[in-house]
N, C-alpha and C positions, 0 to 999 in steps of 0.2 A: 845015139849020138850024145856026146857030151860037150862041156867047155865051146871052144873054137870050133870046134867040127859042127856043133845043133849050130850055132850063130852066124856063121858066115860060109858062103859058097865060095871053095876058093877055086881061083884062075892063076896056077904057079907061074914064075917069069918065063921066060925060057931062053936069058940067059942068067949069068949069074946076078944073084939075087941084089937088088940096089937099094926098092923104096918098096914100103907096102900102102896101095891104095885101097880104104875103108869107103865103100861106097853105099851112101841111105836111099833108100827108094822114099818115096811120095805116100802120100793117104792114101792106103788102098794096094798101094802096088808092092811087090814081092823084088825077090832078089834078084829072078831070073829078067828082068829090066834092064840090068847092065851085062846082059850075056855077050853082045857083041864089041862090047869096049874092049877087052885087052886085044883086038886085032889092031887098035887106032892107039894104042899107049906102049912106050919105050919096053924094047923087049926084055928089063931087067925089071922091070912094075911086076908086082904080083897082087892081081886083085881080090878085094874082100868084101865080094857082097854081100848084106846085111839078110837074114834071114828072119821078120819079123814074125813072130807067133801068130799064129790064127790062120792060115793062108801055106797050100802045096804044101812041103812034104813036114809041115810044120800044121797042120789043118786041125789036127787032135788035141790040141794047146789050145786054151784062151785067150785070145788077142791082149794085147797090155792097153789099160785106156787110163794113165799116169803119167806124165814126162820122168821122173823122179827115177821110178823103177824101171822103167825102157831105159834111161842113160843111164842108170846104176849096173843092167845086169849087162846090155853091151859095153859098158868100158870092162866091167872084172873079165869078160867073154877076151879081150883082146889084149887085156894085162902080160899073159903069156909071150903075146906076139911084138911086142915093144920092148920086152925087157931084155933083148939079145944083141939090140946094137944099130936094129935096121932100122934106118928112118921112115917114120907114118904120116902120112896126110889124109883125110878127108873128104872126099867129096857128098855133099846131100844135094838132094833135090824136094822142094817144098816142106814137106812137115818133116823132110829126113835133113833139110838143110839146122833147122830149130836141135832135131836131134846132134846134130853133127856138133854145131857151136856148145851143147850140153856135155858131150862127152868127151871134148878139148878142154871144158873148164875142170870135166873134173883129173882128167891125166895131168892138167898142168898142178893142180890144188891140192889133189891127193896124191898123187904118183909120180910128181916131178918128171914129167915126161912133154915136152912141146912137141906137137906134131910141124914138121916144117911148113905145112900149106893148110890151111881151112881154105875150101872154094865151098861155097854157098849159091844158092842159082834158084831162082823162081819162089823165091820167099821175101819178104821185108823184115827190115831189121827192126831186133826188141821194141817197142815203143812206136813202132809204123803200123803195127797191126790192128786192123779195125774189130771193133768185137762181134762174135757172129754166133748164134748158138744151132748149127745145123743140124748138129747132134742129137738134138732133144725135138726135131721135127719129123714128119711123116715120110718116107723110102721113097716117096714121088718127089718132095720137096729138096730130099739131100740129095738124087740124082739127077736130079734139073741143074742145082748149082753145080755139083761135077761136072756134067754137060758143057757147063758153059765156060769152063776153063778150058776147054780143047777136045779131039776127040779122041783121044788115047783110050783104048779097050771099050770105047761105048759098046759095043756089040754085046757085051757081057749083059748090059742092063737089060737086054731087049729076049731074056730065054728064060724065063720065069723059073725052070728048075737050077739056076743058078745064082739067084739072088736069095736066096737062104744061106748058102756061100759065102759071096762078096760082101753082104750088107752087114754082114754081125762083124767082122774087122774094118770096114769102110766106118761105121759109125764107132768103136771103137776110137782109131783112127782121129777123126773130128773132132770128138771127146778129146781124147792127149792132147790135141793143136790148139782147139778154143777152151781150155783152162791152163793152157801154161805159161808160167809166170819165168821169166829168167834168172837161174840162180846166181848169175855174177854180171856186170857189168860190161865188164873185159875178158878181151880173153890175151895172151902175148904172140901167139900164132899171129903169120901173116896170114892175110884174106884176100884171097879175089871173091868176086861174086857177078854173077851172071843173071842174066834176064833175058826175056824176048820183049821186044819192043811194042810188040802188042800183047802184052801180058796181061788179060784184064783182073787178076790178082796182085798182080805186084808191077804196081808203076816203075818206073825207072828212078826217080829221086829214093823212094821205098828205100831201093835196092841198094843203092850209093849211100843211105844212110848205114849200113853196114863200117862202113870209114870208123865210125865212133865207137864199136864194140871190141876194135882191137887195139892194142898198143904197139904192134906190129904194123910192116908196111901194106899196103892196100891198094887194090888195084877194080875198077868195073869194068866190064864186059858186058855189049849189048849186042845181041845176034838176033837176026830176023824171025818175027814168029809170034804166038803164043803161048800159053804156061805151059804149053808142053814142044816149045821150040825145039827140045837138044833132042828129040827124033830126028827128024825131017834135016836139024842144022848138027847132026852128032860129028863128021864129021870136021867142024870149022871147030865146035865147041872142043873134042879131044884135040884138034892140033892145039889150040890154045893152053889146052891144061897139060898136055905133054909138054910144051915148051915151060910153062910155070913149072911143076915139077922136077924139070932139070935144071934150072935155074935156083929152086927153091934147096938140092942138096950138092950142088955144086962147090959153096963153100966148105962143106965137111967132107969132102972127097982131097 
């Protein structure tokens, strides 16, 4: 596999083709995370899930532990798929939200390309993040705090011949998130951004400070849950981001 094809799992529309959604998985988790979303998104969406190195059918690869170079080689990976006309947006989740605002900054800086939506969800914004170095602590220590963000894939931790696996991209991972610095301020994308309300990562002011890194309009969303609310709320959260979405290329139609 090469270009678009190693980078992104795609999910085609299946009607005709309208908007393309770029979806980032979280610390640790893979592409196959947003498997079940294009049943809940406008049948002209064609989704693009991120395919990070180190992890399933990307396992042979060296996970990337750089923000720089992960939103360098996914934006050139999607360059292809933006320059034909069809409008892109964004969605991350956690360390893929961080990713997501990086690779809006650099479409709109280098490539003159605005995606119509950044949604951002279970992250805080640049300057809200507390410093944490998990990365550089013991497999027990960096699986406790996973833990305690919700219980999405725990089961993983708990089968010893699969934490030789998980933990060399999971710590990776941490690495990228707790030494990344924001390469721009702003971005011109509109922004929604999403939380759960019991997010014990990312409080809700957090979240809402997102308002200040775009120069575009802005919208939060709080749905019931913790940092891994849009399981259990996927759901409430996709009706909301299909409605953004049709909203957001509505005027260029």
């Amino acid at each position: 596999m090469a270009g678009s094809e190693l980078w992104f799992r795609r999910y085609p529309a299946t009607a005709p083709l309208g908007l393309r959604l770029v979806c980032l998985p979280h610390a640790g988790g893979a592409a196959t995370f947003f498997h079940n979303w294009p049943d809940g998104l406008p049948d002209d969406v064609e989704t693009l899930a991120v395919r990070y190195p180190g992890r399933q059918d990307r396992m042979a690869e060296p996970p990337i532990a750089e923000m720089p170079e992960l939103a360098d080689r996914i934006t050139e990976a999607l360059l292809p798929l933006v320059r034909g006309g069809v409008p892109v947006a964004l969605f991350g989740h956690s360390m893929g939200a961080s990713v997501a605002f990086e690779v809006t900054a650099r479409l709109e800086r280098d490539h003159g390309v605005r995606p119509v939506l950044l949604a951002l969800s279970g992250r805080e914004a640049p300057g809200k993040v507390p410093p944490t170095s998990f990365h550089t602590r013991s497999d027990a220590e960096l699986i406790a705090h996973v833990r305690g963000q919700g219980e999405i894939d725990a089961a993983v931790f708990e089968i010893p011949e699969l934490l030789d696996i998980v933990m060399p991209p999971l710590r990776a991972d941490y690495r990228l998130i707790e030494t990344y610095v924001a390469s721009v301020a702003t971005v011109d994308a509109p922004v929604v951004a999403y939380t759960g309300d019991a997010d014990p990562g990312c409080a809700v002011p957090d979240a809402a400070a997102w308002e200040g890194a775009t120069t575009g309009t802005f919208r939060l969303r709080v749905l019931p849950g913790d940092h891994f609310y849009l399981v259990p709320e996927e759901k409430a959260l996709l009706a909301d981001l299909s409605s953004a979405l049709r909203g957001a290329v509505q005027p260029a139609r």
